[in-house]
C-alpha positions as a printed Julia matrix, in Angstrom:
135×3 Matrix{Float64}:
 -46.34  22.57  -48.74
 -43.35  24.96  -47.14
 -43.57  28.19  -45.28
 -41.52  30.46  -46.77
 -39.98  32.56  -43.63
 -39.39  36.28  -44.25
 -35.31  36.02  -44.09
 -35.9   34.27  -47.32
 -36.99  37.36  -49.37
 -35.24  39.85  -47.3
 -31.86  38.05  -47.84
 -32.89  37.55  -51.9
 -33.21  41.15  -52.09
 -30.86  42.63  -50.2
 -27.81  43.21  -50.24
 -24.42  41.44  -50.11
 -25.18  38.58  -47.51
 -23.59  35.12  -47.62
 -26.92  33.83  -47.93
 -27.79  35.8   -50.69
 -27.22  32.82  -53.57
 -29.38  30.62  -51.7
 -32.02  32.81  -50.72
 -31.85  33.95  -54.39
 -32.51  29.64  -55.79
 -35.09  29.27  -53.23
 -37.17  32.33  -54.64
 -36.51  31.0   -58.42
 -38.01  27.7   -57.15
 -40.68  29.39  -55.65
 -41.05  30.92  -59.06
 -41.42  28.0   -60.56
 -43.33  25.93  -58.13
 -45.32  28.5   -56.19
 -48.28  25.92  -55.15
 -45.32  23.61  -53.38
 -44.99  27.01  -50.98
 -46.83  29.31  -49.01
 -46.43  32.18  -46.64
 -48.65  33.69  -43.8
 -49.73  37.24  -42.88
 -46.41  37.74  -40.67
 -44.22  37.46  -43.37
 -45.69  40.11  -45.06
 -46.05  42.05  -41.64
 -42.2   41.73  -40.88
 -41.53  42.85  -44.42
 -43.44  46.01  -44.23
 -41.93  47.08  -40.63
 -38.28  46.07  -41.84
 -38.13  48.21  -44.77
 -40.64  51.1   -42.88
 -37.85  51.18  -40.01
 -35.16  51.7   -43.27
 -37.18  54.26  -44.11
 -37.56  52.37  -47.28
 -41.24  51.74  -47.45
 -41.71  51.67  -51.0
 -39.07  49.1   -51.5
 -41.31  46.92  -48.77
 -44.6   47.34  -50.43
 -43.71  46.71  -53.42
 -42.26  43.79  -51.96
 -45.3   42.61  -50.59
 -47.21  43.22  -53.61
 -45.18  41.09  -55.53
 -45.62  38.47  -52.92
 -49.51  38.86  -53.2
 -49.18  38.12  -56.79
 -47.46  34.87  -56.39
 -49.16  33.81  -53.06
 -52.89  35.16  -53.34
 -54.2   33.45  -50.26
 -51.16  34.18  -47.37
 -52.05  32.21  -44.14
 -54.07  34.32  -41.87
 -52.88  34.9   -38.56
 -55.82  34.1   -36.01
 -55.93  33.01  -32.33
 -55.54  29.61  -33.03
 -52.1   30.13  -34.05
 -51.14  32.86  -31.64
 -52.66  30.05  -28.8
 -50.01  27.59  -30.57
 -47.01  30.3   -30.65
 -47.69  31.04  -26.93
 -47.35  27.19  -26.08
 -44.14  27.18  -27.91
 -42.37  30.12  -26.5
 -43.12  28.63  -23.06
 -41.29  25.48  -24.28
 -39.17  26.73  -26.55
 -37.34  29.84  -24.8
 -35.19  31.08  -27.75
 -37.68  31.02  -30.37
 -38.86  35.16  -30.6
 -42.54  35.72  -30.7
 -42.03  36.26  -34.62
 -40.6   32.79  -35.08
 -43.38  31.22  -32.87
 -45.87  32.39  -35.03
 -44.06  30.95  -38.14
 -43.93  28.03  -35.8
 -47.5   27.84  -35.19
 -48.93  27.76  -38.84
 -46.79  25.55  -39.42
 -47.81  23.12  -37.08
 -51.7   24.12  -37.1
 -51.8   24.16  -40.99
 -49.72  20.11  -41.18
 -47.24  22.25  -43.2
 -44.07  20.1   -44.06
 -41.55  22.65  -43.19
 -40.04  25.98  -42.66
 -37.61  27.23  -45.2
 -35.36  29.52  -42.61
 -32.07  30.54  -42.46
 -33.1   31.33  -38.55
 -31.18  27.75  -37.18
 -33.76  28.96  -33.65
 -36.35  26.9   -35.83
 -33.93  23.8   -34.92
 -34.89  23.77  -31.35
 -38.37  23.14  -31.98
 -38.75  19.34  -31.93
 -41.93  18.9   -34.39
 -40.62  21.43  -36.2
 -38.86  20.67  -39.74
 -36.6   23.41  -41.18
 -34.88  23.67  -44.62
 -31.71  25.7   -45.32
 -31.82  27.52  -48.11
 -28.29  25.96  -48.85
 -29.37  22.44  -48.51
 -32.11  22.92  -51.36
């Protein structure tokens, strides 16, 4: 199973970005495959307070509820994976606390990898990250 990080959606969605097109066949093969994917509780967080600081909260719940619907069961954030993202921004100095949490269900849940445009997942040595443009 892959984490599906927030850029993902954000980028799908958005508007003109060069990673739109990818972004965009990553969420059709989520479509298609949703139980090879997952997402946690921070994706869904940084998708509400992104489109809330737009002033575009309707676009970012309806977001998320679309996300429910194909991902019932997000990851919960809980201290075991905030105790794991704390250990890995010590180590891992560019990673923001956002990422480190990403990080950390990955790595507490045996996840196979992040799908991220964010290339900060890189410097995180048991870390595996997928670019959008490589699937």
């Amino acid at each position: 199973m892959r984490l599906i990080d927030t850029c993902v959606f954000i980028y799908a969605a958005g508007r003109n970005h060069p990673m739109q097109d990818a972004c965009r066949r990553v969420y059709r093969s989520v479509l298609a495959d949703p139980g090879g994917y997952t997402i946690d509780a921070e994706v869904l967080q940084e998708i509400l307070h992104l489109y809330r600081s737009r002033d575009e909260l309707r676009r970012g719940t309806e977001m998320v509820r679309d996300l429910l619907q194909l991902f019932p069961s997000p990851i919960p954030i809980s201290r075991v994976e905030i105790e794991v993202a704390v250990d890995l921004l010590r180590s891992f100095p560019r990673l923001c606390a956002r990422d480190a949490i990403h990080a950390a269900v990955v790595q507490t849940h045996r996840l196979q990898a992040i799908v991220s445009v964010d290339h900060d997942f890189d410097a995180v040595d048991a870390l595996r990250r997928l670019d959008p443009e490589q699937l």
